[in-house]
Backbone bond lengths (Angstrom), bond angles and torsions (degrees), N, CA, C in turn:
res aa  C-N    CA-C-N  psi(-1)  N-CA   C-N-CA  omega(-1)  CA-C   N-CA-C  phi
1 X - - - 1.458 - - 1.523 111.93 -
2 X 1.286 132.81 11.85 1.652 131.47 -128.79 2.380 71.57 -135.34
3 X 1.369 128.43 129.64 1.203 134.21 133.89 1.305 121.82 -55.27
4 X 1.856 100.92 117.67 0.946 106.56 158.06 1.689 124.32 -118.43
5 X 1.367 117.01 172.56 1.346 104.02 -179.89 1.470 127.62 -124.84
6 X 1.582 155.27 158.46 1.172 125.60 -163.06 1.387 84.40 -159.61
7 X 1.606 112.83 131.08 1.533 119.70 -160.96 1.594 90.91 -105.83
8 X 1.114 121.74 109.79 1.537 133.15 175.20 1.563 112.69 -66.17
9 X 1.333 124.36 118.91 1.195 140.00 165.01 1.861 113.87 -13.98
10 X 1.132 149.59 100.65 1.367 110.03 -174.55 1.947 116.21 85.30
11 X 1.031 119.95 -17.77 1.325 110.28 -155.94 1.485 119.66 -169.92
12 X 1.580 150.65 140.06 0.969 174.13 -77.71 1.967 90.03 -96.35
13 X 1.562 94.93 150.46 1.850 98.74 173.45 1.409 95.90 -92.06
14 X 1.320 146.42 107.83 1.056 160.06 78.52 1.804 124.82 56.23
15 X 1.056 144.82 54.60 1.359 142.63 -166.23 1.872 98.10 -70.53
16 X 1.507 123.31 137.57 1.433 130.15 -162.65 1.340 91.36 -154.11
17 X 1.599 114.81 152.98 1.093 148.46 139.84 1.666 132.78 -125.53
18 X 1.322 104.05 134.09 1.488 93.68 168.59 1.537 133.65 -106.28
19 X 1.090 151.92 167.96 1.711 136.79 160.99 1.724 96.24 -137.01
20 X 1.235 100.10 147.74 1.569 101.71 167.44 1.181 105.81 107.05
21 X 1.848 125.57 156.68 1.534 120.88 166.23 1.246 120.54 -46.26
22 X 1.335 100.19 140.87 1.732 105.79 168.58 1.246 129.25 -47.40
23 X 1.898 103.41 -33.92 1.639 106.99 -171.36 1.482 91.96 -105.62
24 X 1.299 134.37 26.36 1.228 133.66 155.80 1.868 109.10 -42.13
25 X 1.489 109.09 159.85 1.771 112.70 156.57 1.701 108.90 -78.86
26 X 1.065 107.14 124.88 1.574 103.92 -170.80 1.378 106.57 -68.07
27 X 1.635 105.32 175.90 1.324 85.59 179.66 1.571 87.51 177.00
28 X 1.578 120.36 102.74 1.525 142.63 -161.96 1.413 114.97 -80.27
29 X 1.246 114.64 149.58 1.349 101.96 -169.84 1.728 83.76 -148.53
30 X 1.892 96.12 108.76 1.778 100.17 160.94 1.020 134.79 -96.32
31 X 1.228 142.97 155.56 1.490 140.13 -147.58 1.802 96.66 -117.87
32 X 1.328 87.30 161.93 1.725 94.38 -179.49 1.381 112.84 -100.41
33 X 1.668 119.02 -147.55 1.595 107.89 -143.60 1.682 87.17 -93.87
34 X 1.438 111.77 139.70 1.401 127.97 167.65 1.768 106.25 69.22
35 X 1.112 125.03 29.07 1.326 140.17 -174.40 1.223 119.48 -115.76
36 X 1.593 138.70 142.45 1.502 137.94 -150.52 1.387 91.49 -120.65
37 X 1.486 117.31 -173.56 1.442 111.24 170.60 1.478 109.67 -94.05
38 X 1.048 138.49 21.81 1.417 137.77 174.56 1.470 105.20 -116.07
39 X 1.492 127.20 7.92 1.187 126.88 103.36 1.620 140.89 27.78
40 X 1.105 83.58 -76.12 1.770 113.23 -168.33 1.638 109.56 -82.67
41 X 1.039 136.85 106.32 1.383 153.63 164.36 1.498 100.53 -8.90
42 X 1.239 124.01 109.67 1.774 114.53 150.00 1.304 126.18 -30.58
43 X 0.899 98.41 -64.51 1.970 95.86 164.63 1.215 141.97 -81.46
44 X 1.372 123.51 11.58 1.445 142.69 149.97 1.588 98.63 -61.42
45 X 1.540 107.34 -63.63 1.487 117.60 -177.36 1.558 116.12 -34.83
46 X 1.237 84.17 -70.16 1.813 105.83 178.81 1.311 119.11 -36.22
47 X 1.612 102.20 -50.81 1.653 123.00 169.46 1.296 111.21 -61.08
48 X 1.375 121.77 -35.25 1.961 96.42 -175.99 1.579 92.86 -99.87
49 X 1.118 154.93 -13.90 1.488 165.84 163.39 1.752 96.16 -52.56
50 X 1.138 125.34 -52.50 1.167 130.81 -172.80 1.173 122.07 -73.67
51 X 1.185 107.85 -17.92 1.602 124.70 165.29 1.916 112.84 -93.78
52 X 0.891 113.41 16.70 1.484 116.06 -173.26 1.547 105.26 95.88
53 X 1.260 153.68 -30.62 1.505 130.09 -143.95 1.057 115.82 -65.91
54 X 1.312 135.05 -179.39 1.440 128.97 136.58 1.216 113.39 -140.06
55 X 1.931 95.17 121.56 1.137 119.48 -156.02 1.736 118.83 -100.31
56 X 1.746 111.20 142.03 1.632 98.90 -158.53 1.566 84.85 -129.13
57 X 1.068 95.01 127.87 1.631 109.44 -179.57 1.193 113.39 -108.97
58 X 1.459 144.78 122.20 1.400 117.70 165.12 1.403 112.22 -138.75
59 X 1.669 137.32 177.55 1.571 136.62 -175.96 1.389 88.46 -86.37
60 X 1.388 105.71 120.13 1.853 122.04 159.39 1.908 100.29 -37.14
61 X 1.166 117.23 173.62 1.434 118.32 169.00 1.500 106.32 -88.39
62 X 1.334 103.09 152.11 1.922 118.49 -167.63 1.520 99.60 69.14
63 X 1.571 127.65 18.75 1.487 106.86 164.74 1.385 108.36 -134.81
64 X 1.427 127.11 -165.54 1.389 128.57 -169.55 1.503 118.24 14.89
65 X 1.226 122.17 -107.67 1.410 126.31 -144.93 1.752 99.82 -131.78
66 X 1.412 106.76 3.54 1.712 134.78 -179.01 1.661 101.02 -73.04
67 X 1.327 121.59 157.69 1.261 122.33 176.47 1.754 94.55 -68.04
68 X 1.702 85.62 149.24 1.167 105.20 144.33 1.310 146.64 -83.80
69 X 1.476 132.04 122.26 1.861 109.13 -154.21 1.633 103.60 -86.63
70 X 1.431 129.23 130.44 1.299 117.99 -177.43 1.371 104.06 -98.54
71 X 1.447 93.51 121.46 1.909 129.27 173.36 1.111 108.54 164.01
72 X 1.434 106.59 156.54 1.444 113.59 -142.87 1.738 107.32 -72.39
73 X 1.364 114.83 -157.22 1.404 92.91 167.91 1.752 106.70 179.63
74 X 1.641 88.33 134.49 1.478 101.52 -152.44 1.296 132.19 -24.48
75 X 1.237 133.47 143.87 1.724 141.84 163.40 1.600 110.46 -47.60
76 X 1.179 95.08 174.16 1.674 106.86 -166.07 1.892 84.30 -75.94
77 X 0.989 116.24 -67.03 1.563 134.53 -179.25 1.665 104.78 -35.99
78 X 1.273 137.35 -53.23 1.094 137.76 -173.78 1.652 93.09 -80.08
79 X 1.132 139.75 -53.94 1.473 111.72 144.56 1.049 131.19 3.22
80 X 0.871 100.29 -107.19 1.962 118.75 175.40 0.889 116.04 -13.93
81 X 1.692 119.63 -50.13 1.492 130.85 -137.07 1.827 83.46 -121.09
82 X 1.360 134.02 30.96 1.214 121.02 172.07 1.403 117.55 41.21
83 X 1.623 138.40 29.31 1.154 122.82 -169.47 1.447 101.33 -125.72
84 X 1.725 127.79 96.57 1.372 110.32 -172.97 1.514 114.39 -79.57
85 X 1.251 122.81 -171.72 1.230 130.25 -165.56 1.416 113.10 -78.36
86 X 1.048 128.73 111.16 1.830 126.50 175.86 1.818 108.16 -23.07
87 X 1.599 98.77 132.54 1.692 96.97 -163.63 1.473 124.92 80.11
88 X 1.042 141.45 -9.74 1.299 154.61 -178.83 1.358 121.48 -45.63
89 X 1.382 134.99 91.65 1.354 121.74 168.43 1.376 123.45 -17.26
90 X 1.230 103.28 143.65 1.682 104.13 176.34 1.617 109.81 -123.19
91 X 1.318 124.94 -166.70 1.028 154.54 140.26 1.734 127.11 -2.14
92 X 1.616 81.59 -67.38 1.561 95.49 -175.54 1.571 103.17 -104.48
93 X 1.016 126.84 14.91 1.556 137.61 152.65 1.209 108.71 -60.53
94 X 1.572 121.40 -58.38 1.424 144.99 -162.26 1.527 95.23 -67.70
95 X 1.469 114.86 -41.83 1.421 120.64 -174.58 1.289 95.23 -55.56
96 X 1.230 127.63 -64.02 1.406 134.87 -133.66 1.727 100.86 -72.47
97 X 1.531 95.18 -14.78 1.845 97.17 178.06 1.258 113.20 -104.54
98 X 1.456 114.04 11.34 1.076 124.07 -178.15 1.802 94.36 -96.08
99 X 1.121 112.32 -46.17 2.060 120.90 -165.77 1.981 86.30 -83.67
100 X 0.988 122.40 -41.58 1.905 115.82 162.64 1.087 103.11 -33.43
101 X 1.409 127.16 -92.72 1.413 132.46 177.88 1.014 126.45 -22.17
102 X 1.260 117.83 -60.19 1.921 124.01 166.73 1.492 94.61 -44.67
103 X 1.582 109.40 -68.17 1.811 90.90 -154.04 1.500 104.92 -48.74
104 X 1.617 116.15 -62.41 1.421 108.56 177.62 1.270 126.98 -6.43
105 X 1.340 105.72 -59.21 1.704 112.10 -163.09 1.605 103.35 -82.95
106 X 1.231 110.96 -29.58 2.000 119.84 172.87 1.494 111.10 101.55
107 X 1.256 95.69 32.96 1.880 132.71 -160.27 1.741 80.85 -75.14
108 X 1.568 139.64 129.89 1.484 118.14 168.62 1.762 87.89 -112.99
109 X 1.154 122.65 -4.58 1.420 113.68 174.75 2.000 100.45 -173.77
110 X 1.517 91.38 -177.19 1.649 90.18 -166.72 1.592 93.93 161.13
111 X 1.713 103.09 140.96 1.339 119.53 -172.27 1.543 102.27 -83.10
112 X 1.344 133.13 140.10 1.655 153.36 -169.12 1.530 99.86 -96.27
113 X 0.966 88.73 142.67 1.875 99.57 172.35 1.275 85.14 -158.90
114 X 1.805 112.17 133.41 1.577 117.02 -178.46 1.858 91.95 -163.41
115 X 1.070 84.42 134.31 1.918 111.15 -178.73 1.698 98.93 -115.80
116 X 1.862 99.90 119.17 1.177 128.00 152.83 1.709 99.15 76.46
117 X 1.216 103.45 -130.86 1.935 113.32 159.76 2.065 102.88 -25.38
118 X 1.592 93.60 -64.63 1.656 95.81 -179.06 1.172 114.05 -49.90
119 X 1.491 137.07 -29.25 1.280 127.98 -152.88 1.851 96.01 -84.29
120 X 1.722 94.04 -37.24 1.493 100.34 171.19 1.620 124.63 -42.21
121 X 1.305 107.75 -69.30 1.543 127.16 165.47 1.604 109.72 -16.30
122 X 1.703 93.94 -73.34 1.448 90.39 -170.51 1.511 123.46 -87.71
123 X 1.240 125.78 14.02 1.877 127.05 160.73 1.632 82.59 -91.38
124 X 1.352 142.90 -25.69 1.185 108.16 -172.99 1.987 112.73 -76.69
125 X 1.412 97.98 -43.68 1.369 106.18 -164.47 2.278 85.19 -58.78
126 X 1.592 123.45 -46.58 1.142 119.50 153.73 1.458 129.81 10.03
127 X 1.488 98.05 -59.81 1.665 120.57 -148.86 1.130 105.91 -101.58
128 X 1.312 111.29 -21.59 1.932 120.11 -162.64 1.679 112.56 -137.00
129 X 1.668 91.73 -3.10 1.931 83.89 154.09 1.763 92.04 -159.68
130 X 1.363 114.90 104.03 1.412 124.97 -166.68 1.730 91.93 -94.06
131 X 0.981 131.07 -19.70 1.367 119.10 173.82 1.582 113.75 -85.70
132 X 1.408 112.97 11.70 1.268 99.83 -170.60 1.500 117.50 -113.84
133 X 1.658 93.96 -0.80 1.882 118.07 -153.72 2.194 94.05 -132.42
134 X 1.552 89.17 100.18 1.242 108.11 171.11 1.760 114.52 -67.20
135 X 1.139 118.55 -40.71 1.966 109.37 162.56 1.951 91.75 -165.26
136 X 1.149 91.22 175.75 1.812 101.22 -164.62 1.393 102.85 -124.38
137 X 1.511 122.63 109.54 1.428 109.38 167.89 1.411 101.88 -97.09
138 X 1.479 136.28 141.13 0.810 159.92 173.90 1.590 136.03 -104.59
139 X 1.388 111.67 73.00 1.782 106.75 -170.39 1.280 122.35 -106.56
140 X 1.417 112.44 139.45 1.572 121.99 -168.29 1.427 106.44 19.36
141 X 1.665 100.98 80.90 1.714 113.06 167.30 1.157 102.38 -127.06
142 X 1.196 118.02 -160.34 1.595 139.81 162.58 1.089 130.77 -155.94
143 X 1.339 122.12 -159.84 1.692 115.67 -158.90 1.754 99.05 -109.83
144 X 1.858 116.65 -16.82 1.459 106.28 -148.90 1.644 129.57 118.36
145 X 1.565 92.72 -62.89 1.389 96.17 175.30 1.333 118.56 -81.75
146 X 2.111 95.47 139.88 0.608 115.13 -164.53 1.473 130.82 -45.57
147 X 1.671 136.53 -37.47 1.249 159.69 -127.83 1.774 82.39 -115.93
148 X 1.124 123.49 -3.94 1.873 101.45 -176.97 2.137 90.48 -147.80
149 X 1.359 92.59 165.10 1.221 101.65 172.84 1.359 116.61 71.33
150 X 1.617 114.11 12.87 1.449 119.74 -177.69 1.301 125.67 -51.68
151 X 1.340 149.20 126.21 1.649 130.18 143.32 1.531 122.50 -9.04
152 X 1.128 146.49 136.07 1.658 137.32 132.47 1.949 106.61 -44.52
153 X 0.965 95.20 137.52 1.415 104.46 -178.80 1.729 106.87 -63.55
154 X 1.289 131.00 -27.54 1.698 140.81 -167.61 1.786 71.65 -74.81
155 X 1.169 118.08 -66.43 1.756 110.77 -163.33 1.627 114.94 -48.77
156 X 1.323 112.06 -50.05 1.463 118.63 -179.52 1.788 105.58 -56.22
157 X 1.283 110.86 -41.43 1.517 107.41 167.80 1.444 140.43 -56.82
158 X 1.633 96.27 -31.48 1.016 122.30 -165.29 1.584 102.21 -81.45
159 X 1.576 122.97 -47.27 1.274 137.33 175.57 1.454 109.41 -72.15
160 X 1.243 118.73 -16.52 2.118 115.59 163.86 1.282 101.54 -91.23
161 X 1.442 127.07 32.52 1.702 105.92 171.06 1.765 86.33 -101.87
162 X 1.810 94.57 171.34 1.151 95.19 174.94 1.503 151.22 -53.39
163 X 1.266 149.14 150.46 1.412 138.77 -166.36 1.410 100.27 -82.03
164 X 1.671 122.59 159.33 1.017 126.95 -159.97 1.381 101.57 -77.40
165 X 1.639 146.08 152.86 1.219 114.77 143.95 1.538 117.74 -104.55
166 X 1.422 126.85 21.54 1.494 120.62 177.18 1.462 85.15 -139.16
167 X 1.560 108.16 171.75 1.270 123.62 172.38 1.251 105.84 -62.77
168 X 1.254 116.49 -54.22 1.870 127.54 -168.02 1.605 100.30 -48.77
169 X 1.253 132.70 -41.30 1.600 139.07 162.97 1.537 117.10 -53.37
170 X 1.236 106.83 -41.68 1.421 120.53 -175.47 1.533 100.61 -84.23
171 X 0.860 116.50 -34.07 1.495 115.22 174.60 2.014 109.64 -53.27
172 X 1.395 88.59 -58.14 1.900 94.44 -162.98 1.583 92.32 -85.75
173 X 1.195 138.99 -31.42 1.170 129.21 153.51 1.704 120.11 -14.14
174 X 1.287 108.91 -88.16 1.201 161.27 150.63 2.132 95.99 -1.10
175 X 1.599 83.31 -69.26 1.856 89.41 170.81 0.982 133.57 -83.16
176 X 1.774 109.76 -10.48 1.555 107.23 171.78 1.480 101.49 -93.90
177 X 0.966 136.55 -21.03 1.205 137.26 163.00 1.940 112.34 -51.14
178 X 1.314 109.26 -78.04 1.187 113.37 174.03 1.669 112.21 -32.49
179 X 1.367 112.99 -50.26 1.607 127.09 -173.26 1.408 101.88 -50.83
180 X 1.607 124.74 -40.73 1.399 143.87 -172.37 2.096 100.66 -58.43
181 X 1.316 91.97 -65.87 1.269 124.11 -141.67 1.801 92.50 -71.88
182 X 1.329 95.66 -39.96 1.696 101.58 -172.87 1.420 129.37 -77.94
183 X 0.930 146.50 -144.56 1.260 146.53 177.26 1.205 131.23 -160.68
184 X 1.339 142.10 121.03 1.642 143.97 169.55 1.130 112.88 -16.16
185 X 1.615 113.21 -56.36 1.270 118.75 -159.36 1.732 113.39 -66.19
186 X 1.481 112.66 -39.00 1.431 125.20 143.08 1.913 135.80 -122.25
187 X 1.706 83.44 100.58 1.891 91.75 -173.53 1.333 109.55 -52.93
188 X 1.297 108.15 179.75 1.333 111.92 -169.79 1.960 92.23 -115.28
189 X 1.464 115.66 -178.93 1.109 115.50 -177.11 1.514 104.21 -115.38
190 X 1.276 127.60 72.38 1.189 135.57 -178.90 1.574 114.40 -21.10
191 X 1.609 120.75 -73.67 1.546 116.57 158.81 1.737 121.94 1.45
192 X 1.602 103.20 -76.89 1.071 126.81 -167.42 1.562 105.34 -83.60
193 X 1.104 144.80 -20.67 1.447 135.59 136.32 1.500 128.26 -62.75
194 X 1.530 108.21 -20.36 1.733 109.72 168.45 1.629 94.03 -63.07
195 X 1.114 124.75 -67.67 1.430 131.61 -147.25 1.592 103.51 -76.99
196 X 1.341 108.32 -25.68 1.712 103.72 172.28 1.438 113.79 -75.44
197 X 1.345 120.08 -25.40 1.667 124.53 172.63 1.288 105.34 -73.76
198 X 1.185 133.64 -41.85 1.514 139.36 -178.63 1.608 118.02 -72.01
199 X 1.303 113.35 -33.46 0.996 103.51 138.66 1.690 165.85 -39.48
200 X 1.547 90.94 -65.78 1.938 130.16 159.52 1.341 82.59 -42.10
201 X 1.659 126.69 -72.36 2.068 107.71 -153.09 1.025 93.08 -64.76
202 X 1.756 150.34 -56.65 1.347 129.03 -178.47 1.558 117.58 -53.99
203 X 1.114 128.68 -35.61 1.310 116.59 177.56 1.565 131.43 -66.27
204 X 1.695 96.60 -41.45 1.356 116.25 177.22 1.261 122.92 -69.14
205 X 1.325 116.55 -27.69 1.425 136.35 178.49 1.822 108.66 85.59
206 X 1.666 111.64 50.91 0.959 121.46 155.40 1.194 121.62 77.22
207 X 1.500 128.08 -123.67 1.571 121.14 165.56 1.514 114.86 -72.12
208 X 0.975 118.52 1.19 1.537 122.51 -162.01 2.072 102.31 -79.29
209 X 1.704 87.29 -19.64 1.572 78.00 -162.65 1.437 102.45 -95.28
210 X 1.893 128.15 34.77 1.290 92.32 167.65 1.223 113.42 -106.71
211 X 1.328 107.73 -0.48 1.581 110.18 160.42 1.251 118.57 -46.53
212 X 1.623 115.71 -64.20 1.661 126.79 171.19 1.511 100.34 -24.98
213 X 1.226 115.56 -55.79 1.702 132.47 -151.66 2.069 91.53 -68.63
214 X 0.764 109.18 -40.42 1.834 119.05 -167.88 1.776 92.93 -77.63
215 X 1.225 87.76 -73.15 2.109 71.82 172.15 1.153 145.99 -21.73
216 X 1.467 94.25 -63.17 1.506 127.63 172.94 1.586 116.67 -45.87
217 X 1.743 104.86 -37.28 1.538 114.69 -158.90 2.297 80.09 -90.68
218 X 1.546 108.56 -29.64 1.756 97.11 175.99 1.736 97.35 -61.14
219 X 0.819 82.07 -63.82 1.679 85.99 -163.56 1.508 122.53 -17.10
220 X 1.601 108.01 -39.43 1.091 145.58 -170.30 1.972 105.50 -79.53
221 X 1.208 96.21 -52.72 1.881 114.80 -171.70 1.676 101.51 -68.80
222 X 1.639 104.12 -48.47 1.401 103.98 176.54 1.758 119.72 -90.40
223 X 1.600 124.43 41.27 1.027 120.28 134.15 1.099 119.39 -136.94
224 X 1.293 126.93 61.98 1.546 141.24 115.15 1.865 101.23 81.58
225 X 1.411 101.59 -165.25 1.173 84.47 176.92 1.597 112.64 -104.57
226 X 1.360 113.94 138.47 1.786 107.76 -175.70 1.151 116.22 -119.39
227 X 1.651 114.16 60.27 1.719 113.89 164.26 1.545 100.75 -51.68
228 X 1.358 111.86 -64.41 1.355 119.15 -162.38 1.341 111.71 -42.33
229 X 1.181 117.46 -51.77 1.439 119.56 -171.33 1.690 115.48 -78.30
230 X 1.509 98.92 3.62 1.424 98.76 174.90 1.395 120.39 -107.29
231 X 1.630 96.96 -10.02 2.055 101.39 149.35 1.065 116.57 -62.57
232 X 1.052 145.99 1.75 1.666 145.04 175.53 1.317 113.70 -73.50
233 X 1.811 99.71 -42.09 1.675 104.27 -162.60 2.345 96.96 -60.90
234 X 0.876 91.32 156.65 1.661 128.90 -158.52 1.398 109.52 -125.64
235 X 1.111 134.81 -47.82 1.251 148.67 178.38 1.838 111.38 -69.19
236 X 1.599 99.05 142.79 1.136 103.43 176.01 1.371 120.19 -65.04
237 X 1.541 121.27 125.43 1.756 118.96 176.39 1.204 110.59 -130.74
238 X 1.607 108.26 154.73 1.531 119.90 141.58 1.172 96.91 -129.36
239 X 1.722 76.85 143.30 1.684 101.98 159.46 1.554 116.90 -101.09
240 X 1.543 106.46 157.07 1.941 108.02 -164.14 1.654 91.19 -123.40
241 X 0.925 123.19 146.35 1.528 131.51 164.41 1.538 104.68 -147.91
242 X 1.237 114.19 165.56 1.372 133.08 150.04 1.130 138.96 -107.43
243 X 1.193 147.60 123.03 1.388 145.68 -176.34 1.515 122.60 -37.03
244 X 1.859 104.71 -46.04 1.212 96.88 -171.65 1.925 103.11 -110.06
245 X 1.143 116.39 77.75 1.534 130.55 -176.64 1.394 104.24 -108.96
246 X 1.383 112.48 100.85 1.445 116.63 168.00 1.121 119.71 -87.26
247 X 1.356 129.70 -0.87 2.121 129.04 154.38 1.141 115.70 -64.47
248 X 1.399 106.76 -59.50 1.529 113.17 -162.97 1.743 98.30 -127.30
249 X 1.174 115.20 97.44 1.496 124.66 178.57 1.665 105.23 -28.28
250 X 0.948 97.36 148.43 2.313 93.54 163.92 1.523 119.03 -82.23
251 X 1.549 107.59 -2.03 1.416 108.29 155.34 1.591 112.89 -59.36
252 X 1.236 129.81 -30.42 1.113 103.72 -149.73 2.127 97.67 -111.53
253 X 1.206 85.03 7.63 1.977 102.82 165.74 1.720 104.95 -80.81
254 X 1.325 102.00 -57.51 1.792 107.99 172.64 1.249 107.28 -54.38
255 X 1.086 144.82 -64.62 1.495 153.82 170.14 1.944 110.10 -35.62
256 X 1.265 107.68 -53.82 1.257 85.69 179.34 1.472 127.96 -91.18
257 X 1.547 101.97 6.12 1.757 120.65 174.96 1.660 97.96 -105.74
258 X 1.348 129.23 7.79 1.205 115.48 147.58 1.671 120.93 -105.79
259 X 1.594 103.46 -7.75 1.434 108.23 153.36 1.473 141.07 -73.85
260 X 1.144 94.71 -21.56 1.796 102.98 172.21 1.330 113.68 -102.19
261 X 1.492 127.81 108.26 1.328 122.24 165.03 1.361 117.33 -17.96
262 X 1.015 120.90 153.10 1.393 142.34 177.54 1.219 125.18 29.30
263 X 1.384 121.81 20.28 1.567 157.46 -153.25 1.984 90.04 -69.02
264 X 0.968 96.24 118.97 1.882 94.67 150.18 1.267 107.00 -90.70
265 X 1.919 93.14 147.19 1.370 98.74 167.62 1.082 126.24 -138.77
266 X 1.211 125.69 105.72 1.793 136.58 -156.99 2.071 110.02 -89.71
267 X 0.852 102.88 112.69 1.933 118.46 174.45 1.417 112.40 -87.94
268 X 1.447 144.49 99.76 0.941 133.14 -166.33 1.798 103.92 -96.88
269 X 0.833 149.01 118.13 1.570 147.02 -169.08 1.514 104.63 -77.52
270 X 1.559 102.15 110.24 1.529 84.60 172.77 1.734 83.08 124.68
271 X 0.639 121.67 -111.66 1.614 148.80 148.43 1.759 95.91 50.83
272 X 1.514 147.02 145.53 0.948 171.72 -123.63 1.343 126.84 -147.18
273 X 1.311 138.52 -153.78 1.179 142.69 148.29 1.591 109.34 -139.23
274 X 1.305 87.08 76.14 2.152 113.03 -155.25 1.252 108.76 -152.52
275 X 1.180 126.01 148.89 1.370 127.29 174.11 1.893 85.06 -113.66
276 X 0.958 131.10 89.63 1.694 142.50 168.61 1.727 111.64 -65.02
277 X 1.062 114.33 144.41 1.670 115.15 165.69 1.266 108.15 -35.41
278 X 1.321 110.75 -50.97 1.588 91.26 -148.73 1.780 101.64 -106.67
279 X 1.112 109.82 26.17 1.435 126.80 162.76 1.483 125.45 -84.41
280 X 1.295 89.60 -11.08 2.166 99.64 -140.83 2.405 78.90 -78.37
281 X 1.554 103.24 -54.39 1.103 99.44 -171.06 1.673 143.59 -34.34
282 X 1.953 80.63 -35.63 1.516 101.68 -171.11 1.761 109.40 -80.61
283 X 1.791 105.99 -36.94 1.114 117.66 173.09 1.339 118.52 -55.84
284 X 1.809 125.02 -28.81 1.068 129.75 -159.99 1.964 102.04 -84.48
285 X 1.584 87.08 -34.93 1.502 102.91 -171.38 2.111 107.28 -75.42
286 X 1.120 100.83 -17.41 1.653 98.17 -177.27 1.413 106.44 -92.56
287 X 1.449 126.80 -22.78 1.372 144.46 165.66 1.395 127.29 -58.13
288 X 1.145 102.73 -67.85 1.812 115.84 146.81 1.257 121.47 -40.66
289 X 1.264 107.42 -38.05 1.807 104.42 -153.10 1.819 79.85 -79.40
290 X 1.581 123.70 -62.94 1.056 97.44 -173.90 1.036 124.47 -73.94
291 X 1.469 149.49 3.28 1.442 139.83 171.79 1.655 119.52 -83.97
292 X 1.471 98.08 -12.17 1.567 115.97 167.78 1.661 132.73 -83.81
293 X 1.565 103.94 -28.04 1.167 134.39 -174.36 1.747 122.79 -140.83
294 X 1.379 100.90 35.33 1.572 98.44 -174.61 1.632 136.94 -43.64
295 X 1.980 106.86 -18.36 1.030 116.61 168.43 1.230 108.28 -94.74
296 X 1.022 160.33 -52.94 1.357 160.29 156.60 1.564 126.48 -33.58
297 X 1.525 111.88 151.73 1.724 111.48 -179.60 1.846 104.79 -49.66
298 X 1.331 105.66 150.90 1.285 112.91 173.83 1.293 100.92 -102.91
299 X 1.407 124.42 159.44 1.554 113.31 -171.78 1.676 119.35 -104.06
């Protein structure tokens, strides 16, 4: 539970946590767009910790308690229009602080778990260091291209309203968003999303992070679309989607589990663009199953 930090060779200071034995099989968990590592469900944690892992969580760069990268960072309009800013971090930038971190810690490999933006991160670091990525879980991500993995247009609207300027904004923000994003079929735990938003503005450092948040979405715009580069990945995966995901369509979950050889691909009905209570179990159990059994059916 304790921040730690790890100054990358070349590249961004790094905010980390760990849970679990030391001589655990590691096993990373990246966060999605504008998201910290506290993020991640307590009991997801608990659940792969409880099974032996040891699990390393940390804020992507431009989020939580992670450097901020200084340059400017795109307009609402260059948004829109997919065109990030000349020079723009990408994708496999994010990777590259993702394989930092490992070395830091003396990590020579370790199973990926990455949500949304994260899921991106880690099929990329996947694709471009296959000895370093023990199996790939993959949730409500995509490949890039353009034609799958779209927003709902109510969401794209919803994400051009204004940025919060107090916590108390960021707070109901935060839940009408989630309310959007989530699903009946699995509610969310309001409590535990009040206190995770209230958190994020103390962690993030308040209004400061929707810049982080605009980067993050270049970073994303300026690496293109990468089916191709997602035939590379080697490693055993599933990918997780939900049916009813208004960020990232479930086209673009099918799409990137028909990009990775031998890729599973799990549809949960019902399912959000949420990590929900009563999700955390099944997620914990498809994660395991393949990091336990990488040659064999996952269940």
């Amino acid at each position: 539970m304790t921040d730690e930090f790890a100054d990358l060779p070349g590249g961004p200071r790094i905010c980390y946590r760990q849970d679990g034995p030391a001589d655990g099989t590691p096993l990373v968990l990246i966060a999605g767009l504008g998201l910290d590592l506290t993020s991640w469900p307590r009991r997801m944690i608990d659940g792969f910790t409880g099974q032996g892992f040891r699990v390393v969580r940390f804020d992507n760069r431009d989020a939580g308690c992670s450097d901020r990268i200084k340059a400017p960072n795109p307009g609402k309009l260059r948004q829109l229009l997919a065109k990030p800013l000349p020079g723009a971090y990408d994708l496999g930038d994010m990777a590259a602080d993702t394989v930092g971190l490992l070395d830091h810690l003396g990590i020579e490999s370790a199973h990926l778990v990455g949500m949304s933006m994260g899921g991106m991160i880690a099929q990329t670091v996947a694709a471009r260091n296959p000895g370093r990525v023990l199996s790939l879980t993959s949730i409500f991500s995509t490949t890039g291209h353009r034609k799958v993995g779209q927003p709902a247009r109510s969401t794209l609207l919803r994400m051009a309203r204004r940025p919060a300027r107090t916590v108390e904004e960021s707070v109901v923000g935060h839940l009408a968003m989630m309310g959007h994003l989530g699903s009946a079929s699995f509610p969310l735990d309001k409590d535990v999303e009040t206190a995770w938003a209230t958190g994020l503005w103390e962690r993030a450092g308040g209004r400061r992070a929707r810049s982080g948040i605009a980067r993050q979405i270049g970073a994303i715009q300026a690496s293109g679309d990468r089916t191709a580069e997602l035939g590379r990945i080697t490693c055993p995966t599933i990918v997780v989607h939900g049916d009813g995901d208004r960020m990232v369509h479930h086209s673009g979950g099918r799409a990137t589990a028909k990009a990775v050889k031998g890729a599973r691909y799990v549809e949960i009905p019902g399912m959000g663009h949420h990590i929900a209570p009563d999700l955390v179990d099944r997620l914990v159990e498809l994660t395991t199953g393949l990091a336990s059994n990488p040659t064999g059916e996952v269940r």
